[in-house]
C-alpha positions, 0 to 999 in steps of 0.5 A: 448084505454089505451096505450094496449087492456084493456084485457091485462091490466086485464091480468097484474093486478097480483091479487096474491094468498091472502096469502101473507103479506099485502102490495102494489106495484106499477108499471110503464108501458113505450112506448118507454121512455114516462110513459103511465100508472100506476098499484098499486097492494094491496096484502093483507093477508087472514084477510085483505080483498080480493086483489085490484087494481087501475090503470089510464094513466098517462103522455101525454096519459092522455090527449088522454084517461082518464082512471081510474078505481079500482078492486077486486077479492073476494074469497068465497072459493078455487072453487068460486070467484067474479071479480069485476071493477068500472071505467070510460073511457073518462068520460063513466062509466065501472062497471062488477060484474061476478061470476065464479066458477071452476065446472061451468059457468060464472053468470053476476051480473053487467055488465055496458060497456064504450060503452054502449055494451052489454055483449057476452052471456054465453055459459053453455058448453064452458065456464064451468071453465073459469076464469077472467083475473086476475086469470090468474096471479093467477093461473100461481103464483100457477103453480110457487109455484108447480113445478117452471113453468109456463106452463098451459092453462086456458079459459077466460071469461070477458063478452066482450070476450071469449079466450085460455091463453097458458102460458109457462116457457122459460130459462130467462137471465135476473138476478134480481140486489138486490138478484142476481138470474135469473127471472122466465119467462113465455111467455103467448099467447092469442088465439081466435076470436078477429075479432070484435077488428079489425073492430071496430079498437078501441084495438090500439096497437094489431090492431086485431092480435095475443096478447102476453107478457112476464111476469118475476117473481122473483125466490122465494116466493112469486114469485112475477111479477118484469117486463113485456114486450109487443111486439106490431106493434108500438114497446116494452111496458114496466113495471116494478114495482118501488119496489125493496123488 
């Protein structure tokens, strides 16, 4: 796998709301002191077309696994939204296409797996307002804007993969250097059936066992994600982004 369950890479693809001005961000993730991978995050404005991503391992993990890929979301309407992902994995071809909706189930466009898997199938009861892993941040970013807290619990649907993020505010320490403020800090919890992960052992780091990771957002609109922290069985996965603004 990359250097963390592919789940939580999308977990942390921060497609942030597109109202916000036009620009890009980009952020390192660290195990250890040794670069393993980089995210540059397009946030666009509402007339820039939807918000973008690319990420890809870097460092001497590229030479373990190669991974590249770019994604979007586009946003039809507050209520109706399509999740999309072309990429290639050691040279396989990734691509996922999936409508989700907020009054209804997810709908598969595309969906072409790495492995040559097939998607699990769409439950109409279980998965009525499940979201993508992007809008997750999303939604969280909002939550931000509202109320100054993080907490909120969303169902996640990504066609590999059903499960329950819970996301909760704790009293951060940690001080953002240029404005001199206490980041927002939010610790997310990924709660389901992650069996088939373990057995086929192949979600290194996280080896089938509960997933967190604490995501800092900055204190003022709009909120932006500063840095991340993974606790894994082989130590703290780090990224931060390499802009100060």
């Amino acid at each position: 796998m990359l250097f963390m369950n592919k789940s939580f890479i999308f977990l942390i693809l921060l497609m942030i709301s597109f109202q916000v001005k036009s620009f890009e961000r980009t952020y390192i993730f660290n195990w250890t002191f040794m670069p393993v991978s980089q995210l540059v995050i397009k946030f666009p404005d509402k007339d820039d077309g939807p918000p973008k991503f690319s990420i890809e391992t870097i460092g001497a993990l590229k030479l373990y696994r190669k991974y590249k890929a770019a994604g979007f979301l586009d946003f039809k309407n507050k209520n109706e939204w399509t999740y999309g992902l072309y990429g290639s994995d050691r040279g396989n071809p990734e691509r996922k296409i999936i409508s989700y909706s907020k009054n209804s189930f997810p709908q598969i466009i595309e969906f072409v797996d790495d492995k040559g898997e097939r998607p699990i199938s769409i439950d109409s009861e279980e998965d009525i307002g499940s979201v993508d892993p992007f809008s997750v941040i999303l939604n969280i970013i909002r939550q931000i804007e509202l109320n100054g807290e993080c907490d909120a619990t969303m169902r996640v649907y990504d066609g590999k993969r059903r499960y329950i993020v819970r996301s909760k505010s704790i009293e951060s320490m940690i001080n953002n250097k240029i404005q001199n403020i206490n980041l927002i800090e939010c610790k997310l919890d990924l709660i389901g059936s992650f069996e088939d992960d373990r057995r086929k052992n192949n979600k290194w780091p996280f080896n089938g066992e509960k997933r967190s990771m604490t995501i800092f957002f900055d204190n003022s609109y709009p909120f932006l994600p500063v840095k991340f922290s993974l606790w894994t069985p082989i130590g703290i996965i780090s990224g931060e982004s390499t802009q100060n603004n």
